[in-house]
FIDOKOL-828516 format. One record per residue: residue number from 1; x, z, y of N, C-alpha, C in turn. Coordinates in pm, whole numbers. Each point is the difference from the previous one (the first is absolute). Layout:
% FIDOKOL-828516
(pt NUM, (X, Z, Y), (X, Z, Y), (X, Z, Y))
...
//
This chain:
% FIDOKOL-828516
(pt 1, (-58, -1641, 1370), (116, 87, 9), (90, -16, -123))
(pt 2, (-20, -21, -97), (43, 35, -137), (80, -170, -24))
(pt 3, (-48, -90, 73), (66, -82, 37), (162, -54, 17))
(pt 4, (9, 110, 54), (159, 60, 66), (106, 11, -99))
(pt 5, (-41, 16, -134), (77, 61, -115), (23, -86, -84))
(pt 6, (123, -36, -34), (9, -89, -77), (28, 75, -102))
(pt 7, (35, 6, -150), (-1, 31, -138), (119, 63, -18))
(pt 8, (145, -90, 79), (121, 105, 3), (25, 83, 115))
(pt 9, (-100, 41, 109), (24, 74, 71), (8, 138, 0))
(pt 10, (69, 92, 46), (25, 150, -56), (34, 50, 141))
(pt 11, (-100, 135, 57), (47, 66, 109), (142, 15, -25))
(pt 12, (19, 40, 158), (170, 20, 33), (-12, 121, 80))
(pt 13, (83, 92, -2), (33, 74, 93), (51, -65, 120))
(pt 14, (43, -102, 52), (77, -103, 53), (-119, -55, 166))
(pt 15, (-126, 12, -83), (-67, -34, 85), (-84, 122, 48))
(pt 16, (-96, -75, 132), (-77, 97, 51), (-111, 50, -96))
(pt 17, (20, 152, -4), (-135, 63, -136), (-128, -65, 36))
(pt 18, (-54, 8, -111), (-146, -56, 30), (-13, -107, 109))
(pt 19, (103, -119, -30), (-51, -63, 90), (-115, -148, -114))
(pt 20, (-67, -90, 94), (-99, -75, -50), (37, -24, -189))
(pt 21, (99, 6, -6), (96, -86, -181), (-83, 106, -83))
(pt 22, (77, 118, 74), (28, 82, -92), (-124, 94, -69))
(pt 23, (-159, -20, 162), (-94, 29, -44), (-59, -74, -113))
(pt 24, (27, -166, 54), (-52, -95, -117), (50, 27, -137))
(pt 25, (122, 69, -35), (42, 6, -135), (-80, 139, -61))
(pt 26, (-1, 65, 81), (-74, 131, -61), (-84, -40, -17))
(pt 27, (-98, -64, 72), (-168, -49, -36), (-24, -39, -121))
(pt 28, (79, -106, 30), (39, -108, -119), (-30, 82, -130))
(pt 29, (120, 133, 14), (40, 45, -111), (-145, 122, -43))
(pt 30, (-27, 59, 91), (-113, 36, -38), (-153, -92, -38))
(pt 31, (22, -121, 29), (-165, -28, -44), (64, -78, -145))
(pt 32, (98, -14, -40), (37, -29, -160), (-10, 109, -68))
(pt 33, (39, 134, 39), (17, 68, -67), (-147, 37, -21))
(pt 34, (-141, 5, 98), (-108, 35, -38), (-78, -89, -57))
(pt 35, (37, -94, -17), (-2, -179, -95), (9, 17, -127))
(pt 36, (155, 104, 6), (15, 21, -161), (-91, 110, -77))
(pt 37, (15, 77, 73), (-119, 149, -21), (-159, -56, -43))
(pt 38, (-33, -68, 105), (-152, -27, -25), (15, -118, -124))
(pt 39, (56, -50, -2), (10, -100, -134), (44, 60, -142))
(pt 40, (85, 113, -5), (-11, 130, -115), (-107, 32, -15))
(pt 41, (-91, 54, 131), (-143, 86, -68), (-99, -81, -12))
(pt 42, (2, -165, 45), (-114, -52, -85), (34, -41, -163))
(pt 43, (141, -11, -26), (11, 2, -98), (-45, 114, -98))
(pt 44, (90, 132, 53), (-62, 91, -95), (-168, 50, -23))
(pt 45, (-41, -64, 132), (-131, 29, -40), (-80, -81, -103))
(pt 46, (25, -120, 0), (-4, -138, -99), (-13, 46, -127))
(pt 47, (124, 76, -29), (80, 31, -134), (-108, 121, -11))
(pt 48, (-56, 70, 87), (-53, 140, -37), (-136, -51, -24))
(pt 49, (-70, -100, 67), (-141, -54, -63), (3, -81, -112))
(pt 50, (114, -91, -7), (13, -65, -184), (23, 86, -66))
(pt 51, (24, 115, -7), (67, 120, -130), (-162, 7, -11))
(pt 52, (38, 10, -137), (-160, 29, -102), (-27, 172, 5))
(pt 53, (-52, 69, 88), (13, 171, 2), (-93, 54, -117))
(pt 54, (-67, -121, -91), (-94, 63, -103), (61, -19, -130))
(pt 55, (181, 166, 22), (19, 25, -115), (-50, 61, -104))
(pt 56, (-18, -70, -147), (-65, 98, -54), (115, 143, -47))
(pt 57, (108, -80, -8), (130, 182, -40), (-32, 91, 125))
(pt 58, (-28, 140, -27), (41, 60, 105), (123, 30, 60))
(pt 59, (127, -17, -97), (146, 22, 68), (1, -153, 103))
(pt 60, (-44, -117, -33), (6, -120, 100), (-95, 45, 71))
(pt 61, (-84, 4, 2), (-106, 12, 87), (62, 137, 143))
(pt 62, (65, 110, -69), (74, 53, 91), (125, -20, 81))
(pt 63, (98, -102, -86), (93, -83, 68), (-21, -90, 66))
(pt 64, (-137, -59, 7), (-41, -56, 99), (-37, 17, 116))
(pt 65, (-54, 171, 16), (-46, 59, 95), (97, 62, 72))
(pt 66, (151, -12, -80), (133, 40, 75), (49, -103, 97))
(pt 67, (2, -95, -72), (21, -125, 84), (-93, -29, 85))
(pt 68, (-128, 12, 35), (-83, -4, 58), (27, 98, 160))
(pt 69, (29, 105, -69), (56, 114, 148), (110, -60, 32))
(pt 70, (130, -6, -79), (104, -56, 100), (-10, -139, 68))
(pt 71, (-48, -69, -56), (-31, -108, 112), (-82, 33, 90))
(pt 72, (-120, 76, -19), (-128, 69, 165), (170, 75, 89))
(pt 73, (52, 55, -79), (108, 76, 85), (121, -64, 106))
(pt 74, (19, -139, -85), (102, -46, 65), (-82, -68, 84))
(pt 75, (-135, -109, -29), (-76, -39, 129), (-30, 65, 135))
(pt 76, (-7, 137, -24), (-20, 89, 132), (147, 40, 44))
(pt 77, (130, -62, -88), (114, 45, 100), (-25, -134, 90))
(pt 78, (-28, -155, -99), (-9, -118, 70), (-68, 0, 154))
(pt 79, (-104, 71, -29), (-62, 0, 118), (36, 60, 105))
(pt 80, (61, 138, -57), (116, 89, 160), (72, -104, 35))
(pt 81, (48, -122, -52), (165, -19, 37), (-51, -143, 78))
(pt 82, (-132, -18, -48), (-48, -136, 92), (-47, 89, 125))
(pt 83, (-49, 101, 9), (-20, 64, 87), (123, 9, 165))
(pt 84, (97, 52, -121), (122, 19, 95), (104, -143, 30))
(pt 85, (-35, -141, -62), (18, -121, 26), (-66, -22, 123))
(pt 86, (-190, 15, 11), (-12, -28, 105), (22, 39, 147))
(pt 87, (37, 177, -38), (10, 49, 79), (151, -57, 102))
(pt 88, (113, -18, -110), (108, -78, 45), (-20, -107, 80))
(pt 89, (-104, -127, -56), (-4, -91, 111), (-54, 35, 67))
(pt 90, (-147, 63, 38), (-23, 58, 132), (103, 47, 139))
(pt 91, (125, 68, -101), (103, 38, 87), (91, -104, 49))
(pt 92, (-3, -134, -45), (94, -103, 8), (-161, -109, 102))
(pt 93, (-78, 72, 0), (-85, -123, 120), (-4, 93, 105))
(pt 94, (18, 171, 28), (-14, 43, 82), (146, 57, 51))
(pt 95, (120, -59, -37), (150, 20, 36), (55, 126, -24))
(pt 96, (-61, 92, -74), (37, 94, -66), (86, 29, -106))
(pt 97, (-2, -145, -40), (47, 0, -186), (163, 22, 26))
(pt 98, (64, 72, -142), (148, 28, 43), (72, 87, 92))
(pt 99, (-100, 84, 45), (22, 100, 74), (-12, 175, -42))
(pt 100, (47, 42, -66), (-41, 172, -80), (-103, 58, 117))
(pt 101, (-114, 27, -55), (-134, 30, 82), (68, 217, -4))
(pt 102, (116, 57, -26), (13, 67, 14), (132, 59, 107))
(pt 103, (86, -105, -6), (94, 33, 167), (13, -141, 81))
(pt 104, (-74, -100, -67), (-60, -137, 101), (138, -100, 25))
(pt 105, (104, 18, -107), (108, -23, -14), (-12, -123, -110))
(pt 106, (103, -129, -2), (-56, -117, -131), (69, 27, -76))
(pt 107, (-76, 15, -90), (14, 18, -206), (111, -123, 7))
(pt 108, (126, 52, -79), (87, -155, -36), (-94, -80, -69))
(pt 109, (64, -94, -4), (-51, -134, -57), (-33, -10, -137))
(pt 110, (154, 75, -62), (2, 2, -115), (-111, 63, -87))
(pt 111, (-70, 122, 95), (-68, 64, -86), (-157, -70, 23))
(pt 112, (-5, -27, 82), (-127, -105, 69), (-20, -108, -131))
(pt 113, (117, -65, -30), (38, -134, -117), (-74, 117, -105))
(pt 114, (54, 52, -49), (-34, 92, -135), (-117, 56, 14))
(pt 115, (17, 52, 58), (-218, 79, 10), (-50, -68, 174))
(pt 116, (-78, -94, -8), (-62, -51, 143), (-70, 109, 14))
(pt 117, (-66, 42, -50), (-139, 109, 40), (53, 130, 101))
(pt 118, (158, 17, -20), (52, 133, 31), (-56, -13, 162))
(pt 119, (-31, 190, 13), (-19, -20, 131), (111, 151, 63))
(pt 120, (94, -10, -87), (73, 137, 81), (171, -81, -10))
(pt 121, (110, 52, 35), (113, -54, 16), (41, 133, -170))
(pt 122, (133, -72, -68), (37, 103, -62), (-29, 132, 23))
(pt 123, (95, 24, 111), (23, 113, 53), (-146, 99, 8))
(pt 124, (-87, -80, 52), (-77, 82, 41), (-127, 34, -154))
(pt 125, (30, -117, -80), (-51, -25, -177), (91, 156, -34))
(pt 126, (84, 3, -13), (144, 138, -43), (-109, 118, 39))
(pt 127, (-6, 10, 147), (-45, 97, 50), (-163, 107, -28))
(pt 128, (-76, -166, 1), (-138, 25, -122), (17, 39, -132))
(pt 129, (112, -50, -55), (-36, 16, -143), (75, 201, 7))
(pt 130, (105, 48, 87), (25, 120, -5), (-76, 60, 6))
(pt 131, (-91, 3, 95), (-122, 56, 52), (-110, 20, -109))
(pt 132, (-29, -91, -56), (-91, -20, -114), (48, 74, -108))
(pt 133, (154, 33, -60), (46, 87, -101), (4, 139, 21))
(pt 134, (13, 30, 166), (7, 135, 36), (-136, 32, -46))
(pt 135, (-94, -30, 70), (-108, 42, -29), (-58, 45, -131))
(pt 136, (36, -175, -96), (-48, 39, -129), (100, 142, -59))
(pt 137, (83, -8, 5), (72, 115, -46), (-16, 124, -3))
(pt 138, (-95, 42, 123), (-44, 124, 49), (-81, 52, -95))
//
């Protein structure tokens, strides 16, 4: 499938949504992007087993253990967002993908290009995030 895409190709509004191209470019674009992700966290993990953790300062020895959490922290965002990568192609092998799973209407393109993972249209992104402030507000 991924075949289909050549390097300067860019959805169009022009053509039919989601048709064969345009799945191949999303794919495309999602299994680089979880290419790049998983190739960050073997790095940082690399970097987190060469660090020598037997500081004798206790102020290093505690700046180490800072750095130590924010990287455990950002690895477990890594892992939501490979999460919600695969979940995206799942939606692009089962013809779902590009469609807001909340009025079944297709997400523009544009926002598809910028966040693949999205699974709501603006509008209906607007509408969650109101919802979510009312509440907290209460």
């Amino acid at each position: 499938m991924t075949d289909l895409v050549d390097t300067e190709y860019m959805p169009s509004e022009d053509e039919p949504f989601m048709n064969d191209r345009q799945r191949a470019y999303f794919k495309k674009k999602l299994l680089q992007w979880k290419q790049e992700i998983l190739r960050e966290a073997r790095e940082t993990l690399e970097a987190l087993q060469q660090e020598n953790a037997n500081h004798p300062d206790l102020a290093d020895r505690a700046s180490s253990e800072t750095d130590r959490a924010i990287e455990l922290r950002a690895r477990d965002r890594q892992r939501k967002l490979i999460a919600k990568i695969d979940a995206a192609l799942q939606r692009i092998d089962d013809g779902t993908y590009g469609y807001c799973e909340e009025t079944g209407e297709p997400i523009s393109l544009k926002r598809l290009d910028a966040r693949p993972i999205a699974t709501l249209s603006i509008e209906a992104q607007e509408r969650h995030e109101r919802r979510e402030k009312v509440y907290r507000d209460d």
